[in-house]
N, C-alpha and C positions, 0 to 999 in steps of 0.2 A: 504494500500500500504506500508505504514511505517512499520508494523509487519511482511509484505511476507520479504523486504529488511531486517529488522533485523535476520528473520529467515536462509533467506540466507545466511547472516554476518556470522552467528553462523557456520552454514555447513559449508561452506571454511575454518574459522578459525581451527575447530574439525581436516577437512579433512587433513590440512595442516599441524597440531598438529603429526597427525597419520602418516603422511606421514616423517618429520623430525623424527618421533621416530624409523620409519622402517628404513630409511636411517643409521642411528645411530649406529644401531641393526649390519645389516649387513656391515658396515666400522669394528665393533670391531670381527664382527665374523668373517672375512675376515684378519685384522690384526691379531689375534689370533690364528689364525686357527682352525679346530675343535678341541672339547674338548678331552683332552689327553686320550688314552684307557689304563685300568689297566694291571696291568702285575703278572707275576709269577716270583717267582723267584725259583731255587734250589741248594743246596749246599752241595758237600761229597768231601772227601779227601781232604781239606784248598781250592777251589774251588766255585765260586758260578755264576751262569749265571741269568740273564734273560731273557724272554720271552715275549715280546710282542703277540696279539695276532697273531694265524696263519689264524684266518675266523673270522670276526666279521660284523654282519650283526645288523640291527636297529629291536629289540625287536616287535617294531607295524609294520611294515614295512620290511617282511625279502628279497623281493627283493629288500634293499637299504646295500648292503653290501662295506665293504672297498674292494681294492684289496686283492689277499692270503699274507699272510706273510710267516715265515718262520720255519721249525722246530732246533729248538736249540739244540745244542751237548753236553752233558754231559760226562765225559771219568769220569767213575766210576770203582770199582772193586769189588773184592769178600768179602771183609773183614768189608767196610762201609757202612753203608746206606745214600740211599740221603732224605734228609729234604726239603720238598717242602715247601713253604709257599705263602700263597694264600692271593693278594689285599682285602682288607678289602671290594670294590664294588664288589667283585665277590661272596663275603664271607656272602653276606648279602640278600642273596638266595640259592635256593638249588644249588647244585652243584656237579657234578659228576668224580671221578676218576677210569680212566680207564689206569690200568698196563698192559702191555704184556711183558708176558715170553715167552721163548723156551729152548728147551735142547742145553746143547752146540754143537754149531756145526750143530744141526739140525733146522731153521730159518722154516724150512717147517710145524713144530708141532707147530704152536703158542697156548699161550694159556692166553684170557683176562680176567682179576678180576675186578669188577667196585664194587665202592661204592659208592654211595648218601649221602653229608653231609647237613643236613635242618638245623645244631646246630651254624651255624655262624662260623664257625673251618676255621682258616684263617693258619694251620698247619697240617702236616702229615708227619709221616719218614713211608719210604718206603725199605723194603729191599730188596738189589740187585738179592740176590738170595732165592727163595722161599722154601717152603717145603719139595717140592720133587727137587730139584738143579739146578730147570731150571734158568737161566738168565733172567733178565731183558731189556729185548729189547727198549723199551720207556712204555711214558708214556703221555696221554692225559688230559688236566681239561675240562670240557664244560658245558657251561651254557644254560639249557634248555628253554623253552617258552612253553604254550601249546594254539594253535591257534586252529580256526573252520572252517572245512572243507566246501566247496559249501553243500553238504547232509546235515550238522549240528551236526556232528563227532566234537568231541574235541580230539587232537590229539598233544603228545610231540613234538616237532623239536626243534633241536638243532642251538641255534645262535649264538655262539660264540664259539671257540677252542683254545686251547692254548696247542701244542707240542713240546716234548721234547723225543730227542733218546739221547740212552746211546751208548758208545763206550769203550768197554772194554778194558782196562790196567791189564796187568798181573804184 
């Protein structure tokens, strides 16, 4: 009889243990808030904005997403390039930069250039205008995941975005 009560003793004690530790837990994660999300920043012409993100959803979990955020304005021109630079937590996977150009004036002809950086590159200058003269319209960063389908497909989605349009100055 002595040992069922000490065993019990034990349980309650544990349970009560576990229980102050949850309590604890969510007091400071309630005080706190959730954990801050990384940002971008970019910078041309004595200028520099950040970005929060515009979609960021939970990596294991992508129906557990923040609300949308917003696309951030950059008034850039023809002469500078913008210098993007990339939070170190974003920097520390792969990561994807997607540009879009158009011809001036014609917004209808877009045309996107992405690159994948795996190197940790927490930087990138971008120029305004490309090869053949078309403008830069924005520009995207996104942090990929790759999840399994119900069939057993392993497949990229995107979980987080961070946007940025230009607004050109003559």
């Amino acid at each position: 009889m002595k040992a069922k009560l000490a065993a019990l003793g034990a349980v309650l004690v544990l349970t009560a243990a576990a229980m102050v530790g949850f309590i604890a837990w969510q007091l400071r994660e309630h005080r706190e808030g959730p954990a801050e999300r990384p940002e971008i920043s970019a910078f041309t012409h004595g200028t520099v904005i950040h970005a929060a993100p515009y979609q960021y959803c939970d990596k294991n979990k992508l129906n557990q997403c923040d609300p949308l955020g917003h696309t951030v304005e950059l008034v850039v021109n023809a002469h500078e390039p913008v210098q993007l630079s990339i939070d170190g937590r974003i920097a520390k996977a792969p990561w994807m930069l997607s540009r879009i150009y158009a011809p001036v004036g014609d917004v209808d002809h877009k045309r996107a250039e992405s690159s994948v950086y795996r190197d940790h590159r927490t930087a990138v200058t971008i120029p305004t205008v490309d090869n053949e003269g078309r403008r830069l319209l924005g520009l995207e960063i996104k942090l990929p995941t790759v999840v399994q389908t119900e069939t057993g497909d392993l497949i990229e989605v995107t979980h987080a975005i961070w946007s940025v349009a230009t607004v050109w100055k003559n």
